[in-house]
N, C-alpha and C positions, 0 to 999 in steps of 0.2 A: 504494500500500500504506500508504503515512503516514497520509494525508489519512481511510484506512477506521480505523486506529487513534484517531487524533485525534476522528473522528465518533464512536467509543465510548466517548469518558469526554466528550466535549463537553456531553451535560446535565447529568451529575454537577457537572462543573465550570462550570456557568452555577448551577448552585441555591445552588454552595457562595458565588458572587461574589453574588448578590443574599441572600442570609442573611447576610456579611460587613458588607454594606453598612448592610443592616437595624440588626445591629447596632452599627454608626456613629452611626445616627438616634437607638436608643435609648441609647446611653450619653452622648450627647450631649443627650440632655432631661435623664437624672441628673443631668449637671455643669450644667446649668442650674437644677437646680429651684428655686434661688432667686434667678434672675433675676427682677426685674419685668419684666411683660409677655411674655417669654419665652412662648410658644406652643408645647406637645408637636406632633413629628413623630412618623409613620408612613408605612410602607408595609401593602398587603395583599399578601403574599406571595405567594399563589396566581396573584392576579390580577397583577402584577408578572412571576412568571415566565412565567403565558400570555402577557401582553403582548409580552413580551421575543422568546419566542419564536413569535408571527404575523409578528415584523419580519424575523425572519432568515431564515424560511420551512423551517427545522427540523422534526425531531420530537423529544416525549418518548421515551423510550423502551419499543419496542416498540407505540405511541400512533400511530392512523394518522390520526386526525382532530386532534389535538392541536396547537397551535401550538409554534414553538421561541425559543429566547432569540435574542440578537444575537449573543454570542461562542458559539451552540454550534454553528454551521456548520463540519464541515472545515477545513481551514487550504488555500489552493488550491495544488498542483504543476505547478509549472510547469516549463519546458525552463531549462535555464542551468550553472549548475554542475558540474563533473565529478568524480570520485572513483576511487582508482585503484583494481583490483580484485587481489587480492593470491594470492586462492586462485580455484581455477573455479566455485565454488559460491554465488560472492557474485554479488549485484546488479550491473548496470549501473551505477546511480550518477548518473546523468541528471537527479536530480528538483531541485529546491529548493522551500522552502514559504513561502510568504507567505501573511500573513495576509488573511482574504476576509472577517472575521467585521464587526460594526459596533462602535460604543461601548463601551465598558466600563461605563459611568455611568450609561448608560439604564437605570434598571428601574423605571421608570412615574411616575408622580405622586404625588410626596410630598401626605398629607396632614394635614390638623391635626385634634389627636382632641380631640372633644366631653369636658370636665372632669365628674366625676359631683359637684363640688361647690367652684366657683368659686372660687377666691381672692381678694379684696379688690385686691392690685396687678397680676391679670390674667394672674398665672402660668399656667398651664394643668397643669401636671406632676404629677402624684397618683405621688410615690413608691414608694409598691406597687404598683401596677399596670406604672411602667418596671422595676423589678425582678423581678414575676413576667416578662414579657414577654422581658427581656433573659435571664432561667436559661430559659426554655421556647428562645427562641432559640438561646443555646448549644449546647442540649440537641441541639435539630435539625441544625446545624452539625455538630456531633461526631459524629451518627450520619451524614451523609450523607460525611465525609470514612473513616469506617468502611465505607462501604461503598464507596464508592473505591478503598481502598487492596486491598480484599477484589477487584477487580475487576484491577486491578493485579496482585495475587498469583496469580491464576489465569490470566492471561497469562503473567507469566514463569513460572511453572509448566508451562505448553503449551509454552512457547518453552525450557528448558531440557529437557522432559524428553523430546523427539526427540533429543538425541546422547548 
């Protein structure tokens, strides 16, 4: 029963970790931009989380041909642990979860983005473009933990409003 829980917010929460990440890469070119030599990173996001998820052997959601992330696989239950059961309506208790998923860190190959206009000591970093990029990232962030939580609500919702 965990493991079918855990499998419903698993892609939500692999998009939210490589949009995280993402924006690792870009606020970290900001704080660089005026390093010499410093070279702007990226990811392509899309291709990032298809990747991520051909390795786990996932899916998107409701996606039947679609790849999955590494952490969006289930978490696996196995036998071990026991739990007393207090009332007759509760579970057995049986289960424990360990985790089944891969890396956390993997989500594809970092790139370096082509400058639309060179700088002399070899910077790479065009300001504007890490700052649109970083609010458009945000942006996506926040709507995908919006809809998380929205996912979330509508479970304990089902799950409270049977008593």
């Amino acid at each position: 029963m965990l493991d079918k829980l855990d499998a419903e917010f698993a892609f939500g929460r692999q998009a939210l970790d490589v949009r995280a990440y993402r924006q690792e890469l870009l606020s970290s070119n900001i704080a660089n931009s005026d390093t010499p030599g410093y070279k702007a990173r990226d990811i392509d996001f899309s291709s990032a989380l298809a990747g991520a998820l051909k390795k786990s052997g996932g899916t998107a959601q409701g996606a039947s041909n679609s790849s999955t992330l590494a952490m969006a696989q289930p978490a696996g239950v196995t036998s071990g642990m026991s739990m007393v059961s207090t009332q007759p309506g509760h579970l057995p208790g049986k289960q424990t979860l360990q985790a089944t998923g891969g890396p956390t860190d993997d989500f594809g190959t970092v790139g370096y983005r082509i400058p639309a206009q060179p700088s002399l000591d070899g910077n790479t970093v065009d300001l504007d473009t890490e700052r649109v990029n970083f609010a458009d990232n945000s942006l996506h962030f926040e709507s995908g933990m919006t809809v998380l939580s929205q996912q979330i609500k509508t479970m304990l919702s089902a799950i409270t409003s049977g008593t």
